[in-house]
C-alpha atoms as an extended CHARMM CRD file, in Angstrom:
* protein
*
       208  EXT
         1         1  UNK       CA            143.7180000000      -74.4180000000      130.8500000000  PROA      1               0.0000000000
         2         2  UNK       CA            142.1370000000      -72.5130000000      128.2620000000  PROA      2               0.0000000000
         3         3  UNK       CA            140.0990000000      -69.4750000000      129.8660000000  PROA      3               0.0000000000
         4         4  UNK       CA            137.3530000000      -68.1430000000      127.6760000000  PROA      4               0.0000000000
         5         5  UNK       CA            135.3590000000      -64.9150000000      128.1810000000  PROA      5               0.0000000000
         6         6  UNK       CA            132.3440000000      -64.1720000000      125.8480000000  PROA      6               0.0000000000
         7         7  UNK       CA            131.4250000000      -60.3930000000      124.6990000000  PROA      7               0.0000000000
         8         8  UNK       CA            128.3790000000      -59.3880000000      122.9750000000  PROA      8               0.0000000000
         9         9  UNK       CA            128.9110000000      -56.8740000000      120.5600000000  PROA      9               0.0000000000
        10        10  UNK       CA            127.1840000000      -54.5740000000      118.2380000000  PROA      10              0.0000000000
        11        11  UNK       CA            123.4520000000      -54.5690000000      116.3580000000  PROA      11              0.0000000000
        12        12  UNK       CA            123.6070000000      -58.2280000000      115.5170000000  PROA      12              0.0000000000
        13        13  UNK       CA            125.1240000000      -59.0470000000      118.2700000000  PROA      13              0.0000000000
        14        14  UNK       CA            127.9240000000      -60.7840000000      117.4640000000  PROA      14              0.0000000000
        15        15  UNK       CA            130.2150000000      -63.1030000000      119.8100000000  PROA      15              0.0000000000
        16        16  UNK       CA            133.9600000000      -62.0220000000      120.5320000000  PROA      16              0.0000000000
        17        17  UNK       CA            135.7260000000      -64.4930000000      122.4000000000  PROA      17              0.0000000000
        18        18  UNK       CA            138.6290000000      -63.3510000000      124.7670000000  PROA      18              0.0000000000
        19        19  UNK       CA            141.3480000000      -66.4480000000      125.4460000000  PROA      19              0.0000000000
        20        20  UNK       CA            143.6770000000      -66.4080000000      128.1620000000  PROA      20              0.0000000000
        21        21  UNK       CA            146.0170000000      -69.4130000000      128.9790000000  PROA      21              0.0000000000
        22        22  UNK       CA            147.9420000000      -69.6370000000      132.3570000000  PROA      22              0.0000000000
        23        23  UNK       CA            149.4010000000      -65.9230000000      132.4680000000  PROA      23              0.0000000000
        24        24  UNK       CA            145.9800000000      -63.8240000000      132.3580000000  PROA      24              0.0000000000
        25        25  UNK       CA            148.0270000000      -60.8610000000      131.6970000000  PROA      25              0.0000000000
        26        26  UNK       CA            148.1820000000      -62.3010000000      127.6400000000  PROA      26              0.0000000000
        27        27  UNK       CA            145.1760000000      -62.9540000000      125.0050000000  PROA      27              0.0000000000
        28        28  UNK       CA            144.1360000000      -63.8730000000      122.0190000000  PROA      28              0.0000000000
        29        29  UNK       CA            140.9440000000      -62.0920000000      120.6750000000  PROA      29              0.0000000000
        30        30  UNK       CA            138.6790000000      -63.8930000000      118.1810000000  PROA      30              0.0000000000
        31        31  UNK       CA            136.2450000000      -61.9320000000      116.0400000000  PROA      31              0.0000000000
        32        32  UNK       CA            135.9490000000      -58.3710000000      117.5890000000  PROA      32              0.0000000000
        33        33  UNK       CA            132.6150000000      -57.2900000000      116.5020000000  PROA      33              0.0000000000
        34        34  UNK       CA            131.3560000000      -53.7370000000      116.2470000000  PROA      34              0.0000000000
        35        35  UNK       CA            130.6860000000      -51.1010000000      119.3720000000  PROA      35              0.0000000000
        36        36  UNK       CA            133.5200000000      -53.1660000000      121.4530000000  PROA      36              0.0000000000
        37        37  UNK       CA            133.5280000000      -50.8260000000      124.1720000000  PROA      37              0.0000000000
        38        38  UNK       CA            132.9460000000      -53.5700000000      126.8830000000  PROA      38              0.0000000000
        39        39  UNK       CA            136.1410000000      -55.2540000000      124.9220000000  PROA      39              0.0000000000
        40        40  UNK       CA            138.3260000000      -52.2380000000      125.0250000000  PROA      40              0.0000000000
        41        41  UNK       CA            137.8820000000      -52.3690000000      128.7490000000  PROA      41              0.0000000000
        42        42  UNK       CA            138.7300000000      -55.4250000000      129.7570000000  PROA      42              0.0000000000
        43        43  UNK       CA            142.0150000000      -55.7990000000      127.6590000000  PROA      43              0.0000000000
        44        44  UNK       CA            143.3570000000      -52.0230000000      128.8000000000  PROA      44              0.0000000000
        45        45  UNK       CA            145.8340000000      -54.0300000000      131.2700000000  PROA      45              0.0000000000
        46        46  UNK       CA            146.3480000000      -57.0880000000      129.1460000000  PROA      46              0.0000000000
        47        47  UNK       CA            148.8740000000      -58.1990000000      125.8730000000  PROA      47              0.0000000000
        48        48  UNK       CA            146.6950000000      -59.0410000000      123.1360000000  PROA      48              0.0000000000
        49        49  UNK       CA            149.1570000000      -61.7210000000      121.2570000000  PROA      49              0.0000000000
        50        50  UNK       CA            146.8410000000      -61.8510000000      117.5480000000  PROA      50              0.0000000000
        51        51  UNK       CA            143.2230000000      -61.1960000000      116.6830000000  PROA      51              0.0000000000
        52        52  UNK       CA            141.9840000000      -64.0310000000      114.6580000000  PROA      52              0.0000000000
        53        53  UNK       CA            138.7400000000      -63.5220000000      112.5600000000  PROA      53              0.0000000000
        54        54  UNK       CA            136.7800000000      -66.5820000000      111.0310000000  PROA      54              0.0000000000
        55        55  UNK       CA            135.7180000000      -64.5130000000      108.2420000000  PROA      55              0.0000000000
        56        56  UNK       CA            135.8060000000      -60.7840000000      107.5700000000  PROA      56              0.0000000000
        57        57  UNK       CA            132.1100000000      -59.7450000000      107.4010000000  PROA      57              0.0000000000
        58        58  UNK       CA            131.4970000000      -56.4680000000      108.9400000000  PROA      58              0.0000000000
        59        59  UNK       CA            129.8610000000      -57.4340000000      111.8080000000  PROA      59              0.0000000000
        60        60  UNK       CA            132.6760000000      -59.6100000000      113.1700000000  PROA      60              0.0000000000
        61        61  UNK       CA            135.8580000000      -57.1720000000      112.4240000000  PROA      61              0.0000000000
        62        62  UNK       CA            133.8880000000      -54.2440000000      113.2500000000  PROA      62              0.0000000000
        63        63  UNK       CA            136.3470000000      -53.4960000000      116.4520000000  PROA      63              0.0000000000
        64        64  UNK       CA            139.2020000000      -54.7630000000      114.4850000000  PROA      64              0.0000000000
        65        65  UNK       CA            140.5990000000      -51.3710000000      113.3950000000  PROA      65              0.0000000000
        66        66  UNK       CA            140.2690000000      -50.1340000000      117.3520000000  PROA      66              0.0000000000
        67        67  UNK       CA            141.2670000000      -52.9870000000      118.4360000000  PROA      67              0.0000000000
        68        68  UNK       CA            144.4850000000      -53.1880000000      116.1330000000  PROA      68              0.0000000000
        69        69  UNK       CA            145.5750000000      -49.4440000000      117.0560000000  PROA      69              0.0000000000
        70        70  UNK       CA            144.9830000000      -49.6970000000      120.5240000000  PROA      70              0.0000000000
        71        71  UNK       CA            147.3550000000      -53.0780000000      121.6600000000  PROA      71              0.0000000000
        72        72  UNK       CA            149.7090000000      -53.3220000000      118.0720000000  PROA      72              0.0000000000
        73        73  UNK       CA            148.4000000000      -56.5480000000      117.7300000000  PROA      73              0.0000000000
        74        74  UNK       CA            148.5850000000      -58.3280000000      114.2720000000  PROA      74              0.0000000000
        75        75  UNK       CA            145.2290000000      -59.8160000000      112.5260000000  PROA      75              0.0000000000
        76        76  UNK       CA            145.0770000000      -62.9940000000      111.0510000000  PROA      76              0.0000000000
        77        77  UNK       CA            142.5230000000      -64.1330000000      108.1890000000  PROA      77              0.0000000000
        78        78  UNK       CA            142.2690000000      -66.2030000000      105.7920000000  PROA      78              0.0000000000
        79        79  UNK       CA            143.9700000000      -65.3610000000      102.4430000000  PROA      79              0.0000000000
        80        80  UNK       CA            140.8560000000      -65.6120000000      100.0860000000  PROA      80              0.0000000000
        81        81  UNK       CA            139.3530000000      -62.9690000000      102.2920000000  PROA      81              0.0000000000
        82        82  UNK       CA            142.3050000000      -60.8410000000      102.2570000000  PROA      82              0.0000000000
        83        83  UNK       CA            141.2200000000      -57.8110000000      100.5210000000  PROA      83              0.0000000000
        84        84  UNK       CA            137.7710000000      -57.7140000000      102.8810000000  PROA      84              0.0000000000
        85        85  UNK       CA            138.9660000000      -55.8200000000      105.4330000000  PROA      85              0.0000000000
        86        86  UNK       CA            139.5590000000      -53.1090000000      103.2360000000  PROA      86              0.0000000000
        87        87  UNK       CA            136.5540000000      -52.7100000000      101.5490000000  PROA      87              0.0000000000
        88        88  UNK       CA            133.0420000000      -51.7130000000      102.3120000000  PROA      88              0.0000000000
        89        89  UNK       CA            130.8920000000      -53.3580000000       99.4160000000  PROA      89              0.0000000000
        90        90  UNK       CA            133.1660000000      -57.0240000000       99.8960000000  PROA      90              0.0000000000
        91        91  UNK       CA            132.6570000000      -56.9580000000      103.8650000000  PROA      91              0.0000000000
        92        92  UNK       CA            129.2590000000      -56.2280000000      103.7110000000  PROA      92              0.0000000000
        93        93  UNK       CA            128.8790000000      -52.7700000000      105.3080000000  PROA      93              0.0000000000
        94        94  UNK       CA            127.2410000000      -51.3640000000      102.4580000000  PROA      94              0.0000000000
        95        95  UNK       CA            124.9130000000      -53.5870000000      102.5050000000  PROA      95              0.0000000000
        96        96  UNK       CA            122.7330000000      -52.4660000000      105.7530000000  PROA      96              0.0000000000
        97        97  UNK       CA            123.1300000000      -48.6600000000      105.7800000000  PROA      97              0.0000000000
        98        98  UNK       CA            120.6730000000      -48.6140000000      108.4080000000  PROA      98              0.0000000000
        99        99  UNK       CA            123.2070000000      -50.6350000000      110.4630000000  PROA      99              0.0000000000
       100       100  UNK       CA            126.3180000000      -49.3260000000      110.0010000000  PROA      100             0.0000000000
       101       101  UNK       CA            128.5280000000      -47.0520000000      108.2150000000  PROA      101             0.0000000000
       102       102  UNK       CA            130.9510000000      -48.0240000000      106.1830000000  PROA      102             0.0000000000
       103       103  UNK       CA            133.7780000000      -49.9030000000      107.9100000000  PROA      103             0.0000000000
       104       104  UNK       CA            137.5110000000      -50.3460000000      106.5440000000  PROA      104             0.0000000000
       105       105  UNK       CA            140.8970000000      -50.5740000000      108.3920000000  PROA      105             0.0000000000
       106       106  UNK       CA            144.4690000000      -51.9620000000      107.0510000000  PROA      106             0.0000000000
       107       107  UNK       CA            144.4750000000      -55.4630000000      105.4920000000  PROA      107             0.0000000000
       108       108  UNK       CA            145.8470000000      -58.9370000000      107.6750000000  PROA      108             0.0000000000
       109       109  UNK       CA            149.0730000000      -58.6960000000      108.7620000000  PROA      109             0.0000000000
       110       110  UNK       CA            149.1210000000      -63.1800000000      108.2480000000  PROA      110             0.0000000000
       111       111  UNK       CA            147.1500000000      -65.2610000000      105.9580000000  PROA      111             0.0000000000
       112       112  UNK       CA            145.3940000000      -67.9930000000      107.3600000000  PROA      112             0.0000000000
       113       113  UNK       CA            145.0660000000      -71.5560000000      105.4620000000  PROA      113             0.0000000000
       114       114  UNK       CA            143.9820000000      -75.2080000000      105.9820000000  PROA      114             0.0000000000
       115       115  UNK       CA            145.5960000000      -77.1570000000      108.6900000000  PROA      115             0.0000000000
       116       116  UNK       CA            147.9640000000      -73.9540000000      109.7070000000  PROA      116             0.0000000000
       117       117  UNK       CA            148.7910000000      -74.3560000000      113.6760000000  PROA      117             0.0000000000
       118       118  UNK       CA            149.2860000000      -71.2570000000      115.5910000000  PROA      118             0.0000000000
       119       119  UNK       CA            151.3470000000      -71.2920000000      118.8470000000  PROA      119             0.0000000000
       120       120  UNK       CA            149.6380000000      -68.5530000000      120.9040000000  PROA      120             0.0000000000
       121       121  UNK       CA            149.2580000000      -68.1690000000      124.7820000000  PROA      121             0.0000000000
       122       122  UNK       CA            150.7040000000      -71.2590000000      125.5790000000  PROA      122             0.0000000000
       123       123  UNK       CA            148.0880000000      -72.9810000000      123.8210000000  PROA      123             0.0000000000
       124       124  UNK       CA            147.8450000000      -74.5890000000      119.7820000000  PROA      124             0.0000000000
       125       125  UNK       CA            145.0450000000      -73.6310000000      117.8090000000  PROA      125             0.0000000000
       126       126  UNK       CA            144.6260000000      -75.2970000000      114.3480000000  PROA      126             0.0000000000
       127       127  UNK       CA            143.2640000000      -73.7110000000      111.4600000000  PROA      127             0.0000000000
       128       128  UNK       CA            140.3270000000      -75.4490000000      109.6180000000  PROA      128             0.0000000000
       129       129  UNK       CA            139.3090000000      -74.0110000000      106.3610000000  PROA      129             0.0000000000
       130       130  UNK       CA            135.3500000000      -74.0540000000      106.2600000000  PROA      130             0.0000000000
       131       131  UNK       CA            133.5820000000      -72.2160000000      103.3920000000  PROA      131             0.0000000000
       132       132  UNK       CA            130.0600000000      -72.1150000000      102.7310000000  PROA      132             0.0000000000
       133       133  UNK       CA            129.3410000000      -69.1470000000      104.6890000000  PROA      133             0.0000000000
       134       134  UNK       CA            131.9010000000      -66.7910000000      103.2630000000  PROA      134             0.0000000000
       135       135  UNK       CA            134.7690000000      -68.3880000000      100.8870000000  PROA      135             0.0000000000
       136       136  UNK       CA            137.7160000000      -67.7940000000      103.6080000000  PROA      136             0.0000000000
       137       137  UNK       CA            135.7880000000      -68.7930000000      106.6570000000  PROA      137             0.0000000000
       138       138  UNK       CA            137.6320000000      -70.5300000000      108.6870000000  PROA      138             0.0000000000
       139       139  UNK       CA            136.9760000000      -72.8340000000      112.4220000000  PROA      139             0.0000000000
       140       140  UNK       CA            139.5620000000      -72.4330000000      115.2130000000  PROA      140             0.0000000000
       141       141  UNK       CA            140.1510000000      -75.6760000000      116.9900000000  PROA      141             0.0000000000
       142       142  UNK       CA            142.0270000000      -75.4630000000      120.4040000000  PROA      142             0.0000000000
       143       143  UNK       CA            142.0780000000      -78.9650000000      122.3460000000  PROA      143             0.0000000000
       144       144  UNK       CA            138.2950000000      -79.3130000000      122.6460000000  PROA      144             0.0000000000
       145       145  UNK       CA            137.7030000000      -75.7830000000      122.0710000000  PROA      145             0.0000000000
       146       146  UNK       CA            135.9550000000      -74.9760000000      118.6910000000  PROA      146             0.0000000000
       147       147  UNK       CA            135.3290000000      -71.2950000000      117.4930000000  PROA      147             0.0000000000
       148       148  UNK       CA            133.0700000000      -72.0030000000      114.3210000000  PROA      148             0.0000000000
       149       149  UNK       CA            131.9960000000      -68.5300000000      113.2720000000  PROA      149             0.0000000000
       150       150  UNK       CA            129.1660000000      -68.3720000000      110.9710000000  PROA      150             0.0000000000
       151       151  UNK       CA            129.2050000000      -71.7820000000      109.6820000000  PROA      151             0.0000000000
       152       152  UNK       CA            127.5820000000      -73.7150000000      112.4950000000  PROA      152             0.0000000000
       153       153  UNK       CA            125.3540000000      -71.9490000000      115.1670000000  PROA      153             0.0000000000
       154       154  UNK       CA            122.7620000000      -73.8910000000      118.2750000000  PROA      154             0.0000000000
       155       155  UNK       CA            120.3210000000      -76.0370000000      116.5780000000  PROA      155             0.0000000000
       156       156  UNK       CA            121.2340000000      -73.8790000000      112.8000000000  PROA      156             0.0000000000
       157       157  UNK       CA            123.7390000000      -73.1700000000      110.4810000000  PROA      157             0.0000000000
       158       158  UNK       CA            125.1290000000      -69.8980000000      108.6360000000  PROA      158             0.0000000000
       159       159  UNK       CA            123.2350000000      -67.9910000000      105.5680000000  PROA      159             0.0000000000
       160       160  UNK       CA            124.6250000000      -68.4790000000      102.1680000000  PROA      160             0.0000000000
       161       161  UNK       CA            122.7580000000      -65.8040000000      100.0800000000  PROA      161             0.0000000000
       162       162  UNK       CA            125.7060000000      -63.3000000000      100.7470000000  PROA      162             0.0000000000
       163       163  UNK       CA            128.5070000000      -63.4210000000       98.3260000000  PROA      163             0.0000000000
       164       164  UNK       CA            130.5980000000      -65.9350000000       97.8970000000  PROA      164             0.0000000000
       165       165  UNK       CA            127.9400000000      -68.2260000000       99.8740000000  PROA      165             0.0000000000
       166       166  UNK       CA            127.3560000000      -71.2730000000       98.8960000000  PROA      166             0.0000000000
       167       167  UNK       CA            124.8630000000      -73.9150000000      100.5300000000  PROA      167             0.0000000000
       168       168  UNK       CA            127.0440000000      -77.1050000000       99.2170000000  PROA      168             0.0000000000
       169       169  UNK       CA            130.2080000000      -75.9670000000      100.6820000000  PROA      169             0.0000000000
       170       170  UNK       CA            129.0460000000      -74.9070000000      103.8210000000  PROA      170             0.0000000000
       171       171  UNK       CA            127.1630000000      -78.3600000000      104.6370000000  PROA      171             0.0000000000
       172       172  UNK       CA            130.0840000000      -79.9260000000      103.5390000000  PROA      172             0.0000000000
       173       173  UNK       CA            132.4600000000      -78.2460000000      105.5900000000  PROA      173             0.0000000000
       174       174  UNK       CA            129.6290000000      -79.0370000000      108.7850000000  PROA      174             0.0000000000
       175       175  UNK       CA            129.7300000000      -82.7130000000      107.1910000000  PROA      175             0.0000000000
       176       176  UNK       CA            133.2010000000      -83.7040000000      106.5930000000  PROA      176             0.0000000000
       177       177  UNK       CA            134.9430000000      -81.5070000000      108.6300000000  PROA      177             0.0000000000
       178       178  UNK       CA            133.4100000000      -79.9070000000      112.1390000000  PROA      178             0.0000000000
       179       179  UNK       CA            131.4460000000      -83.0380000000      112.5350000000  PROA      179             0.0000000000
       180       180  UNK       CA            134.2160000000      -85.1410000000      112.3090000000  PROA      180             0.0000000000
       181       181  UNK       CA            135.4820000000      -84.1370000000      115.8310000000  PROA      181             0.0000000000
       182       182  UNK       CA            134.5560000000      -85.8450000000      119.3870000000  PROA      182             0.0000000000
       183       183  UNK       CA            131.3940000000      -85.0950000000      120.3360000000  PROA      183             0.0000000000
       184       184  UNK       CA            132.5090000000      -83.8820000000      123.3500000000  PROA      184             0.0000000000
       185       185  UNK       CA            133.9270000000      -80.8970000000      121.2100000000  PROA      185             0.0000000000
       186       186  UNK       CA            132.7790000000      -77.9920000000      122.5100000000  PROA      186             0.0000000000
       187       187  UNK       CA            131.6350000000      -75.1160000000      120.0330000000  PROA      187             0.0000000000
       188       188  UNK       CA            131.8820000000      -71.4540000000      120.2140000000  PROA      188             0.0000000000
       189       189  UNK       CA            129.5710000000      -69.5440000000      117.2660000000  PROA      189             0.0000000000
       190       190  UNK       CA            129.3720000000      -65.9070000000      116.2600000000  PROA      190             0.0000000000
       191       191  UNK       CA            125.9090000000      -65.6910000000      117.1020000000  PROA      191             0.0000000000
       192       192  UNK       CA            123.7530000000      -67.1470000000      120.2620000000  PROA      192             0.0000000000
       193       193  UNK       CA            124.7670000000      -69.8190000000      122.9860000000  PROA      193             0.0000000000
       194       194  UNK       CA            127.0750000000      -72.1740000000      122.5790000000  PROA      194             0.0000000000
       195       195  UNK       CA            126.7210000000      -75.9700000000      121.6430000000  PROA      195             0.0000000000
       196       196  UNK       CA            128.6620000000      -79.2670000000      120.8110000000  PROA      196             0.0000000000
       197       197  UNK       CA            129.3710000000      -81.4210000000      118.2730000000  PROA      197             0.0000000000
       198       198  UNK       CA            127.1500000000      -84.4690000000      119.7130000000  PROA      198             0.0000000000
       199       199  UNK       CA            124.4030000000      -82.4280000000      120.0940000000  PROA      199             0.0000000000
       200       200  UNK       CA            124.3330000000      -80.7550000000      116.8300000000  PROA      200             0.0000000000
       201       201  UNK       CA            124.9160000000      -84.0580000000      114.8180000000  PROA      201             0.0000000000
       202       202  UNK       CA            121.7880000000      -85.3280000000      117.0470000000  PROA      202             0.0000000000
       203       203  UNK       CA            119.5030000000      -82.5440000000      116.3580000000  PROA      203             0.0000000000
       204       204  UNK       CA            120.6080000000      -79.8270000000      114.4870000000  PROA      204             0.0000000000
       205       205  UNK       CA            117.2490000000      -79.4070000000      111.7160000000  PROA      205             0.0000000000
       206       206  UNK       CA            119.6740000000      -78.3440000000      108.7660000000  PROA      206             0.0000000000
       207       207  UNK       CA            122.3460000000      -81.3100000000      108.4320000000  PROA      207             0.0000000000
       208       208  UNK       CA            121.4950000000      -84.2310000000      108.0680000000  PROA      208             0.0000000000
């Protein structure tokens, strides 16, 4: 059993996803955003095993540096994103001044890359590489579990005018990869409620 607690966090209110398997005591943190107070205060009792980010924009490893000091847990991101972490202009916190300062902390301590599996409280998540959104963003998959970042939201999908966006790859990564899962498959975004797979490949206005 996969237990999943949602946080939102920070100005654009960005989804972090807490996962614990069968000891609750043990967790796996996806995509600490910024101000992740209500984060820090859940996890004071608990062994955070990784942090995994889909992509490094600012807004979803805003906690990361926090996060990072406060448990000793490692970060994992994808290796075309590598140097993002450490540098304001690339993850985008230069960009909105009137949102944030700018936000650094040490790079990854593990790459991420296509098909990777990660064994992790008890449970397998699989690494899918899906760019379009950022060039490193990347979908979790954990049974029917999927934790899509930016690239596919409820009924839309993720901007490309930010660099290193690009419109083709991220419909192609909705196309031929997330949509190629049972519709059944449960999705997770960075932003707003969550969805599935059969009901985004019904209706979603943007893929077609």
């Amino acid at each position: 059993m996969l237990n999943i607690t949602s946080f939102n966090l920070g100005p654009l209110q960005t989804n972090a996803y807490m996962l614990t398997g069968e000891n609750p005591r043990q967790a796996v943190i996806i995509d600490p955003g910024m101000n992740p107070g209500p984060l820090l205060k859940v996890i004071q009792d608990i062994e955070v095993e990784a942090i995994l980010l889909t992509h490094a924009h600012f807004d979803h490893m805003g906690g990361v540096d926090e996060l990072r000091k406060l448990k000793g847990c490692p970060v994992y991101l994808h290796d075309l994103e590598q140097e993002w972490l450490e540098s304001p202009k690339l993850n985008g916190s230069l960009r909105w001044p009137q949102v944030t300062g700018p936000l650094s902390t040490e790079p990854a301590e593990y790459g991420l890359d296509e098909g990777q599996r990660l064994s992790l409280i008890g449970h397998t998540f699989t690494v899918h590489h899906t760019p379009g959104h950022s060039p490193g963003s990347v979908s979790f998959l954990c049974g029917q579990h999927l934790f899509s970042g930016d690239v596919l939201f409820k009924l839309g999908v993720g901007r490309t005018d930010l660099p290193g966006g690009r419109e083709r790859d991220l419909l192609n990564s909705i196309q031929h990869t997330l949509f190629t899962f049972p519709d059944d498959t449960i999705v997770y975004p960075g932003h707003g409620p969550r969805t599935s797979i059969g009901y985004e490949k019904e209706r979603n206005p943007y893929v077609r």
